[in-house]
N, C-alpha and C positions, 0 to 999 in steps of 0.2 A: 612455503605456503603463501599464497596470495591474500589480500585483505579481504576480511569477509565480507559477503554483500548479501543485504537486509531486501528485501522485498517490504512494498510501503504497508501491507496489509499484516506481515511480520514481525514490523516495528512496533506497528499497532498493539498488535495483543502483546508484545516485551514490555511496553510504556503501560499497558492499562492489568500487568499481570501483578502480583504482591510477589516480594522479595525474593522467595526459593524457587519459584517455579520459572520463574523471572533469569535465575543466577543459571538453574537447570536446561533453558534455552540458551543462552552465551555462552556454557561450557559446550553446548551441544556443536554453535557455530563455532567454535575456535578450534574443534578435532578434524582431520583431516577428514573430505569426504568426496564418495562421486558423484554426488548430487541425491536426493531425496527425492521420492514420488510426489510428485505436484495434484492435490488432490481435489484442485478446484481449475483444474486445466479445462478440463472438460467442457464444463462452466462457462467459462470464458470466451473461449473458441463460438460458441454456441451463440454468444451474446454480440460480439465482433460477425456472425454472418447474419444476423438478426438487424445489424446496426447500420452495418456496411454493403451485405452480398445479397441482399433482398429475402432472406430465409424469412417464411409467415412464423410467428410466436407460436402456432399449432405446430408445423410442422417441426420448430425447433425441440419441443415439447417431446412430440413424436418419438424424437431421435433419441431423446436418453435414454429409450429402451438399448438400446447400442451398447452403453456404458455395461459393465461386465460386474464393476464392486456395487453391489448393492447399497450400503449408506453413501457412497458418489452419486449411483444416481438417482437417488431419492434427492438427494442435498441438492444438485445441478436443479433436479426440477420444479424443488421448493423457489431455487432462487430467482429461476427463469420466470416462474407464475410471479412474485414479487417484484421482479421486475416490468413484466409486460404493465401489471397495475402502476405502477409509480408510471412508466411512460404514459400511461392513458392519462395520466393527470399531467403530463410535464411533454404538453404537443412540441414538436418540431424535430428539425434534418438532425441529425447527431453528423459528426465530424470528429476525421481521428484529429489524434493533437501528440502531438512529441514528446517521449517519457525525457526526467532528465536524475542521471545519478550524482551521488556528490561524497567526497570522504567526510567523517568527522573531524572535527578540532584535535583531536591526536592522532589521528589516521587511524587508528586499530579497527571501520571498517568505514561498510561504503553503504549507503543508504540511494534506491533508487524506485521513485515515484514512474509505475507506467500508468495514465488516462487511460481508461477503457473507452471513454467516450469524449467529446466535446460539444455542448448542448449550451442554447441561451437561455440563464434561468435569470427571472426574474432582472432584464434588461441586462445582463452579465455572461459573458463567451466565458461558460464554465466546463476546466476538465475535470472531470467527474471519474474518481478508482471506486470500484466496487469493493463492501466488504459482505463478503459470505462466510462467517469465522462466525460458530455458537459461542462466544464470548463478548460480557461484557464492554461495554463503551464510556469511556469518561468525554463527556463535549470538552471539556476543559482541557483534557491531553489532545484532542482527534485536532481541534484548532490550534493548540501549540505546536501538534507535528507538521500540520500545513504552513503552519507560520514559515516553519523550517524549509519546507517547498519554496514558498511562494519569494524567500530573499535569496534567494541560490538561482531561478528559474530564468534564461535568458531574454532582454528585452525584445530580442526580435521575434516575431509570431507568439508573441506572448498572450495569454489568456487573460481576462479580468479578474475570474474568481478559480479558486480551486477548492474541491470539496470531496469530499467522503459521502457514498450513499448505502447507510446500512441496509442490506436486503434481508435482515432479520424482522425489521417494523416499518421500513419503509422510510426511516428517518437521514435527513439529508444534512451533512457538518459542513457547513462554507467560511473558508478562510474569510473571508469579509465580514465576518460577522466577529470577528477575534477586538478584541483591546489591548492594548500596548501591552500590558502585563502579560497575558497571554502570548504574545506573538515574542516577549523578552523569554517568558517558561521554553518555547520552543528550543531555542540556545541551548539551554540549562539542562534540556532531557540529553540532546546529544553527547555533553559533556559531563553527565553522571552515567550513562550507558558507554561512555568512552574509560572509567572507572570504573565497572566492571569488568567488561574485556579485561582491561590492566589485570587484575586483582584473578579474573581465572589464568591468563596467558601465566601470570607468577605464579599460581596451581597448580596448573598444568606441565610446568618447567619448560614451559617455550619462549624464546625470545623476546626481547619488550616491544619487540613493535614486528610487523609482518614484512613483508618485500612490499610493497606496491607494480601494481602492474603498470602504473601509469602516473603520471605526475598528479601530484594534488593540484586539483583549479582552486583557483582564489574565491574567496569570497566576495560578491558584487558590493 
């Protein structure tokens, strides 16, 4: 089995979850699987033709009638109307920008940040991930996990800021806005979430560590 990989909006609600539900998501990614239904795909797509492929916010709107599961696409089209508003406040060209993944400090998985968008906010070429997850947010974790981005992310085409923009309230988390401490917590989540893994994989009776697909990169 391969090392698992985290999606950035994933990590999210595992770092901002309390202890069982938290344990009940890591045992979940440590059993073998074919992948799970992506239930903000939809979403997404929607927002990359809206960003990129000229699609009107109405007409995007339109289209969730499409969507088949009922709470998707209600959800899509909550997020889409929150988003159109956050743009109407945040003018300018969005640009894609280059996701980038990385292991943790013990390998046991792989954590990987994709941009939905790249937008100048506040004089700052910021990639910007959407979250549309009805969970809680701690600012204090959302800037230590970007912390985690932002020392990993390569200098070349590099971005100035990187951020989380919740489409629950329209609130936006910018790595730049983090303090040492914060950006030191970043570290510390990986490698207590690297002690879990362990402590289910020894639960689980799986081996202590996974195969990797690929060489661990270094840390910059």
């Amino acid at each position: 089995m391969s090392v698992p990989k985290l999606g950035f909006s994933a990590y999210l609600k595992i770092i901002n979850s309390n202890p069982r539900p938290q344990r009940s998501i890591v045992r979940q990614r440590c059993r073998p699987s074919s992948g799970g239904y992506d239930f903000h795909k939809s979403f997404r797509h929607r927002v990359q033709q809206v960003s990129f492929d000229g699609l009107s916010i109405t007409d995007a709107l339109a289209s969730t009638q499409q969507i088949g599961r009922e709470p998707e696409r209600n959800s899509a089209r909550r997020a889409l109307e929150q988003f159109s508003l956050w743009k109407d406040d945040h003018p300018g060209d969005l640009a894609s920008c280059p996701s980038i993944s990385f292991v943790s400090p013990a390998a046991l998985f792989k954590l990987e940040f994709v941009p939905d968008f790249l937008l100048e906010i506040g004089g700052r070429r910021t990639a910007v991930h959407l979250w549309n997850t009805q969970h809680d947010l701690s600012r204090h974790l959302v800037l230590a996990a970007l912390s985690s981005v932002a020392a990993r992310y390569p200098t070349e085409n590099r971005p100035d800021d990187f951020a989380v923009l919740s489409l629950r309230d329209r609130t936006i988390y910018r790595w730049s806005e983090a303090d040492r401490e914060t950006r030191a917590l970043g570290e510390r989540l990986l490698e207590l979430l690297d002690i879990q893994f362990a402590s289910v994989r020894t639960e689980l009776g799986l081996p202590a560590s996974p195969a990797l697909d690929e060489p661990r990169a270094p840390r910059p």
